[in-house]
DRENDO-1510 file (C-alpha; in Angstrom, 1 decimal, always signed):
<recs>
REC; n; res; u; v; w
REC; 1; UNK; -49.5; +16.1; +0.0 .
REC; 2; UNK; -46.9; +14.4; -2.3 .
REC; 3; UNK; -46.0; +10.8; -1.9 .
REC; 4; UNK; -42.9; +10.0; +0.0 .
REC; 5; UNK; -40.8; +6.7; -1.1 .
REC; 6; UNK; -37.7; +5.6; +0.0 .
REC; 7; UNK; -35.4; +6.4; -3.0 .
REC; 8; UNK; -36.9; +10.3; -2.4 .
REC; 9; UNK; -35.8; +9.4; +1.4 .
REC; 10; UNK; -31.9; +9.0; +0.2 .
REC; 11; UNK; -31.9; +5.1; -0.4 .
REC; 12; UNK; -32.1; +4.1; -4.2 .
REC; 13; UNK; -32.3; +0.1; -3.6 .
REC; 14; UNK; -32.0; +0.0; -7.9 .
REC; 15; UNK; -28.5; +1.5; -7.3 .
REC; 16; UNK; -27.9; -0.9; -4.7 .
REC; 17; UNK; -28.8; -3.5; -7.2 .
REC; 18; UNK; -26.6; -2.3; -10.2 .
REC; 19; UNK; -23.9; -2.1; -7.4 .
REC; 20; UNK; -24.0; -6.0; -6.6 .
REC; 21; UNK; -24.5; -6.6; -10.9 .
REC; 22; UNK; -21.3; -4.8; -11.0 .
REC; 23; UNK; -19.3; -6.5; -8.2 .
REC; 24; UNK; -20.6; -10.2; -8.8 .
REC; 25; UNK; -18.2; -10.9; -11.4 .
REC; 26; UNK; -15.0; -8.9; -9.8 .
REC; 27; UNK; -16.1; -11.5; -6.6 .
REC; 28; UNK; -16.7; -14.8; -8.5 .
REC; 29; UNK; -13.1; -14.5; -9.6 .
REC; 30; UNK; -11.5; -15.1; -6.1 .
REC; 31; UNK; -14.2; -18.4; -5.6 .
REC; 32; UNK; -12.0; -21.2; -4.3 .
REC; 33; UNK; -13.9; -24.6; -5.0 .
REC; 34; UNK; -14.9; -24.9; -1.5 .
REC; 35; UNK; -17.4; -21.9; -1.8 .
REC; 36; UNK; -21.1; -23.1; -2.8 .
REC; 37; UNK; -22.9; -20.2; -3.1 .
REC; 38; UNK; -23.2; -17.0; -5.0 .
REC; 39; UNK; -23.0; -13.6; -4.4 .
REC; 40; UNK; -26.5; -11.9; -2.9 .
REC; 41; UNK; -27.8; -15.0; -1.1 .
REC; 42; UNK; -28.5; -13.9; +2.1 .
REC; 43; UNK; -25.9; -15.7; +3.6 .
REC; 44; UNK; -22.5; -17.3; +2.1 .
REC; 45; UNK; -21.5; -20.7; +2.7 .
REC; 46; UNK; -18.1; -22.8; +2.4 .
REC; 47; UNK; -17.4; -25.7; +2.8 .
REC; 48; UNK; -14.4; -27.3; +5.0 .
REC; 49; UNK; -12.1; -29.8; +3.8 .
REC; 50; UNK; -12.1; -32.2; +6.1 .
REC; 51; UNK; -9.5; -34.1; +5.1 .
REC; 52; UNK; -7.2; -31.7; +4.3 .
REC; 53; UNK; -6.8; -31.1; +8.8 .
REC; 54; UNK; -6.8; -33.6; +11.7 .
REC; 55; UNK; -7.6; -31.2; +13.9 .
REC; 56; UNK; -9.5; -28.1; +12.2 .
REC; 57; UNK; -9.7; -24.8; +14.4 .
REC; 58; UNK; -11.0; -21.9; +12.9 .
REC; 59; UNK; -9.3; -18.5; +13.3 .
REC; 60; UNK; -11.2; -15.1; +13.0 .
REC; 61; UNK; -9.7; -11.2; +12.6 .
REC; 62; UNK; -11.6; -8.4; +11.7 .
REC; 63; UNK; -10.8; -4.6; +10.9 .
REC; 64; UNK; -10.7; -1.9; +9.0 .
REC; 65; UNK; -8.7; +0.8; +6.8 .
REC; 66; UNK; -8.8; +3.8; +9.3 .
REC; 67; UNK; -8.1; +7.6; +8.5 .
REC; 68; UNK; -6.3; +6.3; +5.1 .
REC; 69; UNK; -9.7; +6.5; +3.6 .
REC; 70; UNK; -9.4; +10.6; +3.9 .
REC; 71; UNK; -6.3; +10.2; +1.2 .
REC; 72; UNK; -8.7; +8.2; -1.2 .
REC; 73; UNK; -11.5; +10.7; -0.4 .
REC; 74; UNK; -9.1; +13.7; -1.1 .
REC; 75; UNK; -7.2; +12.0; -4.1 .
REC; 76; UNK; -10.7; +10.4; -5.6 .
REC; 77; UNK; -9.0; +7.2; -6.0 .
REC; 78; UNK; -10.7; +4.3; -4.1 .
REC; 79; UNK; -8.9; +1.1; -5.7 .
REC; 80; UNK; -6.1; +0.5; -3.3 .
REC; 81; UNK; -7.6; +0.8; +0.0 .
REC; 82; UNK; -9.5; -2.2; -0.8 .
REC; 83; UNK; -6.2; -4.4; -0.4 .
REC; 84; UNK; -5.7; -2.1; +2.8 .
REC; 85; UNK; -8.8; -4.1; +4.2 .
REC; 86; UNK; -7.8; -7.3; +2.9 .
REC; 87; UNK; -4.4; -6.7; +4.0 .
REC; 88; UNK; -4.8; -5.5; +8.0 .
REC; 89; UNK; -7.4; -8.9; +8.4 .
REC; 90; UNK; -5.9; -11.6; +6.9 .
REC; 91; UNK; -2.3; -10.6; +7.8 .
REC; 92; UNK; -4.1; -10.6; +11.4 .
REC; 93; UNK; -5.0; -14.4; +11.0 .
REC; 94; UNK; -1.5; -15.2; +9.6 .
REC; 95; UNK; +0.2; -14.8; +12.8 .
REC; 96; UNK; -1.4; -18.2; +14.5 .
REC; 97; UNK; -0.4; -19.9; +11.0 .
REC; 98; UNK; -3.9; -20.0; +9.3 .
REC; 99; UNK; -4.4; -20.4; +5.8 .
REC; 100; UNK; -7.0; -17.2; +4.7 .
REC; 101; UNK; -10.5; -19.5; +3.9 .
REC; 102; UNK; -12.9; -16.5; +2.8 .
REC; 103; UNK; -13.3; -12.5; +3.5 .
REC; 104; UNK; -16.5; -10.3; +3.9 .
REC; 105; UNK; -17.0; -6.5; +3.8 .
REC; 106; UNK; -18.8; -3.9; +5.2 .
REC; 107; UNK; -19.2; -0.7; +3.2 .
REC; 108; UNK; -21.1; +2.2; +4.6 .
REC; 109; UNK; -22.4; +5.5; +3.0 .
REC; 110; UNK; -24.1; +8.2; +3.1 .
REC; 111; UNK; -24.9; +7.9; -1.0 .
REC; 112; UNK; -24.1; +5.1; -2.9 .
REC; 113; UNK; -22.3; +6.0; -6.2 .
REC; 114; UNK; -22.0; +2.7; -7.5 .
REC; 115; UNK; -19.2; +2.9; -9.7 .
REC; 116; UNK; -17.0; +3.9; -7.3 .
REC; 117; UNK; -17.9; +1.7; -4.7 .
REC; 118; UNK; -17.0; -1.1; -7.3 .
REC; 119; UNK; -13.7; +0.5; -7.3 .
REC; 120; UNK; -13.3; -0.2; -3.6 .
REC; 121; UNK; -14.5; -3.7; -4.1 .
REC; 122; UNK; -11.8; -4.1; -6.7 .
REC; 123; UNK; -9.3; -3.6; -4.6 .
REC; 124; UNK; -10.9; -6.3; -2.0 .
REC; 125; UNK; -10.8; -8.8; -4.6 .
REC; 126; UNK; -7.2; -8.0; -5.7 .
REC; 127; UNK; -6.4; -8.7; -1.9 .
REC; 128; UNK; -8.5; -11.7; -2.0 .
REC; 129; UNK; -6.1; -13.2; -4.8 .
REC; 130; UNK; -3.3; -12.2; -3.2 .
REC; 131; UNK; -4.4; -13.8; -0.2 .
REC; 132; UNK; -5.8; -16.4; -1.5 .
REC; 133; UNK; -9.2; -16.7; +0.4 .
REC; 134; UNK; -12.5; -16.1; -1.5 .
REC; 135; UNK; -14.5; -12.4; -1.1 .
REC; 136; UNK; -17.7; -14.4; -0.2 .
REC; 137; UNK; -20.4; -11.7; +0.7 .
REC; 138; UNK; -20.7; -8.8; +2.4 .
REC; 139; UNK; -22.9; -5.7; +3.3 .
REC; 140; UNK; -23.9; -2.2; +1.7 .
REC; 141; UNK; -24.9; +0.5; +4.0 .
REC; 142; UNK; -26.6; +3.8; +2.1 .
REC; 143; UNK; -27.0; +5.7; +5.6 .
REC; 144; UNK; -28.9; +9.2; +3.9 .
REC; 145; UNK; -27.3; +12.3; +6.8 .
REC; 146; UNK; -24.4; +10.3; +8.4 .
REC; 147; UNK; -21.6; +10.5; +6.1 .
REC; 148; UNK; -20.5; +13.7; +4.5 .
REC; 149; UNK; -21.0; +13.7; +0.5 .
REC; 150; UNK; -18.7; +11.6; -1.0 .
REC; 151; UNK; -17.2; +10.2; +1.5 .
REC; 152; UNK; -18.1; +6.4; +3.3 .
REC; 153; UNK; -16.4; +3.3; +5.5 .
REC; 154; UNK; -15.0; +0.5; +5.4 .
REC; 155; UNK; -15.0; -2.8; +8.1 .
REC; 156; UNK; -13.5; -6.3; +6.7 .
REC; 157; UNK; -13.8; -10.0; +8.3 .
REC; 158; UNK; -11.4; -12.6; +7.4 .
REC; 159; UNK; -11.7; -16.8; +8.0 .
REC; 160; UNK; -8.9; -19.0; +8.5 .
REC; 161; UNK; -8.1; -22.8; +9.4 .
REC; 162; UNK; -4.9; -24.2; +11.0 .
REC; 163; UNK; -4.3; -27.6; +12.1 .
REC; 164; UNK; -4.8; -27.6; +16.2 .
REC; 165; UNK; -1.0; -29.1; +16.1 .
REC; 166; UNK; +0.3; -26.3; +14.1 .
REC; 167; UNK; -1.1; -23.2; +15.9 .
REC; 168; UNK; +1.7; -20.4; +15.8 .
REC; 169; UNK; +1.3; -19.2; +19.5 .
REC; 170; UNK; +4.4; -17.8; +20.5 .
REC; 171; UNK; +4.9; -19.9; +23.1 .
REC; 172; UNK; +8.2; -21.9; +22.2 .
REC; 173; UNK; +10.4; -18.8; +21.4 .
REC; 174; UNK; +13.2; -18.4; +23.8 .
REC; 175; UNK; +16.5; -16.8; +24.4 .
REC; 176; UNK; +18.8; -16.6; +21.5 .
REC; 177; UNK; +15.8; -17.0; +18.8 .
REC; 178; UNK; +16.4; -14.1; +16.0 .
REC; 179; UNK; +14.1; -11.9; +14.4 .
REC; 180; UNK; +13.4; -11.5; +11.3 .
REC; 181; UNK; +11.5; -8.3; +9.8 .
REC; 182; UNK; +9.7; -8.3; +6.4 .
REC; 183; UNK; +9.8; -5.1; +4.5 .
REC; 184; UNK; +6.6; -3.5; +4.7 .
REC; 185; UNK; +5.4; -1.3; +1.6 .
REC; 186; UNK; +5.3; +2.1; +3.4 .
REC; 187; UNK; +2.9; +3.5; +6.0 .
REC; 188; UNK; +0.2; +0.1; +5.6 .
REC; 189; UNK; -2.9; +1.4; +7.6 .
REC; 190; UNK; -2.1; +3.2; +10.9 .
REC; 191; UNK; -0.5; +6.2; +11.8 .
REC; 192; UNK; -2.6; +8.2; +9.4 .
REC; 193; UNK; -4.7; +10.7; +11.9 .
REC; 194; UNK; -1.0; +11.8; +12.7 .
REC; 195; UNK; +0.4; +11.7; +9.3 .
REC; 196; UNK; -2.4; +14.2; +8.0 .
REC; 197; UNK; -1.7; +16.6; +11.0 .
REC; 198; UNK; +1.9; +16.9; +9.6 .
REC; 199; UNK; +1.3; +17.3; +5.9 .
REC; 200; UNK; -2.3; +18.9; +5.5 .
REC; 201; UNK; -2.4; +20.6; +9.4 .
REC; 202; UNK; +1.1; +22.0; +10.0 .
REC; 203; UNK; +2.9; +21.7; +6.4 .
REC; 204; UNK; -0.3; +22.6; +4.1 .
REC; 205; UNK; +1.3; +20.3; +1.7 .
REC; 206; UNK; -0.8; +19.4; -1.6 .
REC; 207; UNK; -2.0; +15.9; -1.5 .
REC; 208; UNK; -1.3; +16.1; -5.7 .
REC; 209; UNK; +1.6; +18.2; -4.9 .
REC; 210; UNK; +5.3; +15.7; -6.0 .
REC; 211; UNK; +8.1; +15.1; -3.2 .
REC; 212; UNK; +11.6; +14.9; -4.5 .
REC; 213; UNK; +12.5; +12.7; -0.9 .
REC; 214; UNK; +9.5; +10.5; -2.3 .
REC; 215; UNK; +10.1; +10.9; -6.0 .
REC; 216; UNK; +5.8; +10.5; -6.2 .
REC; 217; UNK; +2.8; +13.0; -5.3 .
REC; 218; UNK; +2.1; +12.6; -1.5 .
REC; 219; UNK; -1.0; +11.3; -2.4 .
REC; 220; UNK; +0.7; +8.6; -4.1 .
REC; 221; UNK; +2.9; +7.8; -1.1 .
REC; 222; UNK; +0.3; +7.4; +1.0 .
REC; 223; UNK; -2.2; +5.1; -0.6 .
REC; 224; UNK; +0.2; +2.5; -1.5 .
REC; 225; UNK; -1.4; -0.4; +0.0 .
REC; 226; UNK; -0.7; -2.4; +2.7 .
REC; 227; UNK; +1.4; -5.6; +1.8 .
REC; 228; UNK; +0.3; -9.0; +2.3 .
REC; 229; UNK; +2.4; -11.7; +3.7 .
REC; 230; UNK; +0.8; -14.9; +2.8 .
REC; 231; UNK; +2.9; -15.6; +0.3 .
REC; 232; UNK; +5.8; -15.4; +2.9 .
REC; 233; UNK; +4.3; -17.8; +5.4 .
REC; 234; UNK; +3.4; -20.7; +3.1 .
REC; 235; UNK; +6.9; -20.2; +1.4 .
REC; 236; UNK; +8.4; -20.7; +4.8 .
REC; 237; UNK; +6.1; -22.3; +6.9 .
REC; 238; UNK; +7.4; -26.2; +5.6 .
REC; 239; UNK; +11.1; -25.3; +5.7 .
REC; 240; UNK; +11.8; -23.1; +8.7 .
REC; 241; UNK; +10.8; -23.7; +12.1 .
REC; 242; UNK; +8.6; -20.7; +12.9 .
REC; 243; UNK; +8.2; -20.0; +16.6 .
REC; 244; UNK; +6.1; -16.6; +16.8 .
REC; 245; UNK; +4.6; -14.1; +13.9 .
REC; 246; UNK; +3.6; -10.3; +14.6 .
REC; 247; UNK; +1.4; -8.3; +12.2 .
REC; 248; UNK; +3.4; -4.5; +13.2 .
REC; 249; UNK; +0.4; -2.0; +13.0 .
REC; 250; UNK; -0.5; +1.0; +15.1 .
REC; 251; UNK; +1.9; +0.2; +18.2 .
REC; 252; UNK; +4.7; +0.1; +15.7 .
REC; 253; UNK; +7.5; -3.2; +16.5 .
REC; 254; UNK; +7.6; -1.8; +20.3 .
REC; 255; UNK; +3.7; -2.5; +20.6 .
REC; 256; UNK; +2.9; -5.4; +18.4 .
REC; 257; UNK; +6.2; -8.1; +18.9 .
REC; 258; UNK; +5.8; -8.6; +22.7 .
REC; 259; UNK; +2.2; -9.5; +22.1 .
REC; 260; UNK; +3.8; -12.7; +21.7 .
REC; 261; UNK; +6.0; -13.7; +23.6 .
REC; 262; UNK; +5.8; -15.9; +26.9 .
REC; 263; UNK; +6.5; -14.5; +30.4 .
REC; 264; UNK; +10.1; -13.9; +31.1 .
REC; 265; UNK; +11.7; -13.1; +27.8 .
REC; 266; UNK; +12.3; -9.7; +26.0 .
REC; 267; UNK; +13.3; -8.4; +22.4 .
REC; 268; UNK; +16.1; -6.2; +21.5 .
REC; 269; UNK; +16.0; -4.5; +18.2 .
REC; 270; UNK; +18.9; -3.4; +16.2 .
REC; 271; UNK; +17.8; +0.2; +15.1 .
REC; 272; UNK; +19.9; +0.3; +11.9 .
REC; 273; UNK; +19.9; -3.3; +10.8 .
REC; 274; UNK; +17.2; -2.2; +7.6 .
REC; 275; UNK; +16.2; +0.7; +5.7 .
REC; 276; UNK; +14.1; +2.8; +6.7 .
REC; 277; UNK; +11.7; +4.6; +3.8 .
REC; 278; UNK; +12.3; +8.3; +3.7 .
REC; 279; UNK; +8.3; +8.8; +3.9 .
REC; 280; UNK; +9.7; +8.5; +7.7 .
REC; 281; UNK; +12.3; +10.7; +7.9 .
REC; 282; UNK; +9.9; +13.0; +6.2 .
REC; 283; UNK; +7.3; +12.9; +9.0 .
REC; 284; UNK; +9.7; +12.9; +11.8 .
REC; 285; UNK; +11.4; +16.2; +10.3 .
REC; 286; UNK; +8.2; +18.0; +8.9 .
REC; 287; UNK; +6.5; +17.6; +12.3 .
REC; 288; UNK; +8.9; +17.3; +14.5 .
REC; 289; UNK; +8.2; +13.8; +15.9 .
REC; 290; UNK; +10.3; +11.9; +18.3 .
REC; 291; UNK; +11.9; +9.0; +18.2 .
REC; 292; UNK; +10.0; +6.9; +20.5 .
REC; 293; UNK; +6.6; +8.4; +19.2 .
REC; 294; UNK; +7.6; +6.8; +15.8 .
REC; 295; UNK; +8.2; +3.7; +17.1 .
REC; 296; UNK; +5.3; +3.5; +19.0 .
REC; 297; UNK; +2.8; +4.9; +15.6 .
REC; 298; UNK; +4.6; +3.4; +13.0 .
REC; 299; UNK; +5.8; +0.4; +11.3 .
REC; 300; UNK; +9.1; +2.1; +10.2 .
REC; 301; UNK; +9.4; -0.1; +7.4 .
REC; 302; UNK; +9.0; -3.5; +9.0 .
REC; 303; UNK; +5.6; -4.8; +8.5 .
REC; 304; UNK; +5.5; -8.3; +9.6 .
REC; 305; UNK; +8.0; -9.9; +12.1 .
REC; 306; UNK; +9.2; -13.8; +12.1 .
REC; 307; UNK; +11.0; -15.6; +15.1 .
REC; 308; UNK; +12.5; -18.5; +14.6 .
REC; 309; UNK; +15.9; -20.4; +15.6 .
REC; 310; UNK; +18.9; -18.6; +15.1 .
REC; 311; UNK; +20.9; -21.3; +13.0 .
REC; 312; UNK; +18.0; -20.9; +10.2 .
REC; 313; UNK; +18.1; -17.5; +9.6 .
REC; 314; UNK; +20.0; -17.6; +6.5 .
REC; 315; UNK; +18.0; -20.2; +5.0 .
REC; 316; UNK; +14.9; -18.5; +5.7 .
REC; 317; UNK; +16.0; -14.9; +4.2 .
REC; 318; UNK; +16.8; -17.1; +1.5 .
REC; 319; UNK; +13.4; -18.3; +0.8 .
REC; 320; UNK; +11.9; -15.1; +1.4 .
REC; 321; UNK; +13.7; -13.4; -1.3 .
REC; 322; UNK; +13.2; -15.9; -3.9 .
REC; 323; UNK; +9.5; -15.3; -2.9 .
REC; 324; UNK; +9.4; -11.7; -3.3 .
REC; 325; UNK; +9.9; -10.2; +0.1 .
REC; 326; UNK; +13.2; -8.5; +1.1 .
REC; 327; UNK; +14.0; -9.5; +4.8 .
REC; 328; UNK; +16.2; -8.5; +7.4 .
REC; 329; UNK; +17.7; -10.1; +11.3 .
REC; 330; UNK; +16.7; -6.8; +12.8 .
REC; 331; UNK; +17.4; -8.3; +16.6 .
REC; 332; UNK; +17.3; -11.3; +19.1 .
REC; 333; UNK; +15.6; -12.6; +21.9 .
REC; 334; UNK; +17.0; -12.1; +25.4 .
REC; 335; UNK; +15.9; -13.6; +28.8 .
REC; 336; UNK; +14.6; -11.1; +31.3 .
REC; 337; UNK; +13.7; -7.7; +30.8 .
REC; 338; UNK; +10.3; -5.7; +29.5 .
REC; 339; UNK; +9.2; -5.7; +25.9 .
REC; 340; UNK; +11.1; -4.6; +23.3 .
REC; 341; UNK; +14.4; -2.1; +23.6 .
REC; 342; UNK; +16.4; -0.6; +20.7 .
REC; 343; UNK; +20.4; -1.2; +20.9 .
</recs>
């Protein structure tokens, strides 16, 4: 009878070795001083600065890239969906106001091919920079049978720390505050089990194939990654008087905004007060979508949401664009009512 090892099993811990030789550097690059240990310890540490928060509280998110990962798979490009990861975590953390500390991964496959799985990790630590928190370990998964060939999965956990006095709760907005709505960069990460109904179910469109209304491939549309708004908040958050923050992902505005808000108070969104990215109209024509079912699957081009005081609004547009990020008032708060209506 011949020997049996593991490597003849489907799990090649040499490649899984290579893999981390290859990703230690890519990591060690988004180190903030606080981290104090390196890459393959079996756990990571970090230390807190103390001094830098009376009251320290620790803030948590964790998620992952979705259906999105299909378009990499199908496009055999895997260094954007990375910053997805990055992206849908610490943009989570954001909204109570804390400052991204450190991020891990979870990467799961049926093979490991570990040049392109350093790909993926590229793209986490080009989120990590842009975040600013440190990609300070994570895990690799080389399941043999449970993934089809070439494909695999992604899970991300993000750290934060806000002051206990300046937690971003939602809790002080109140009739009259405006809205503001960040840009978002396209689709982000939801929406895409529908999205590949439309173009690769009903349409049969080539993921390679160009789109005049996009002027790229499709493929290209639809892995542009997920924009990160850290760079928005710390512009803002020592000039503006920020009241409530929603990350707008799978729920679209109507599902995410009232997440924060206190009882008896409503939003009322001004349906034409930004542009809209044609890679919307495109899905609502080619499959037929309604309006509400848009609203409710996708960000619509909004991709983060900011209430604050109505007098500061053009102050705080201001600000945003010198940081980078185009912004719009796209409604108000009202007393009463459910939710969030479109006038």
């Amino acid at each position: 009878m011949n020997t049996l090892t593991y490597k003849k099993a489907g799990v090649d811990i040499s490649e899984g070795d290579r893999f981390v030789s290859l990703i230690s550097p890519m990591a060690k690059k988004t180190f903030r001083r606080e981290v104090i240990t390196d890459i393959g310890s079996f756990s990571a540490l970090f230390k807190v600065d103390a001094k830098k928060y009376k009251k320290p509280v620790l803030v948590s998110g964790t998620d992952g890239v979705g259906t999105k990962l299909k378009i990499a798979f199908m496009t055999d490009r895997h260094d954007t969906v990375g910053i997805d990861l990055v992206a849908m975590c610490v943009n989570d953390i954001l909204t109570s106001g804390a400052e991204p500390l450190f991020f891990l991964d979870y990467f799961a496959t049926g093979r490991l091919k570990p040049e392109k799985a350093a790909e993926v990790v590229k793209g986490i630590t080009v989120g990590c920079r842009q975040a600013g928190c440190s990609l300070i370990g994570g895990e690799t998964a080389e399941m043999p049978g449970f993934y089809s060939e070439g494909e695999y999965d992604l899970a991300g956990f993000a750290v934060g720390v806000v002051d206990r006095d300046k937690i971003i709760s939602g809790s002080k907005i109140k009739k009259g505050d405006a809205i503001i709505g960040l840009a978002s960069n396209g689709l982000h990460s939801n929406g895409y089990s529908l999205v590949r109904k439309v173009f690769f179910g009903i349409k049969k469109t080539g993921v390679n194939q160009h789109v005049p209304e996009l002027g790229s491939s499709l493929g290209e549309e639809l892995l542009r990654p997920t924009r990160i708004y850290v760079k928005a908040f710390n512009a803002l958050k020592d000039k503006v008087r920020i009241k409530g923050m929603a990350h707008i992902t799978g729920g679209g505005i109507t599902g995410n905004l009232p997440r924060i808000f206190p009882k008896g108070i409503s939003a009322v969104i001004k349906k034409d007060s930004w542009p809209v990215p044609p890679i919307f109209h495109l899905i609502k024509k080619m499959g037929n979508v309604p309006d509400d079912e848009m609203r409710m699957t996708f960000n619509m081009g909004i991709g983060y949401i900011i209430v604050i005081p109505e007098t500061e609004t053009g102050k705080a547009i201001s600000i945003l664009k010198k940081a980078g990020y185009a912004s719009f008032v796209i409604g108000t708060i009202e007393k009463g009512g459910r939710g969030t209506t479109y006038a």
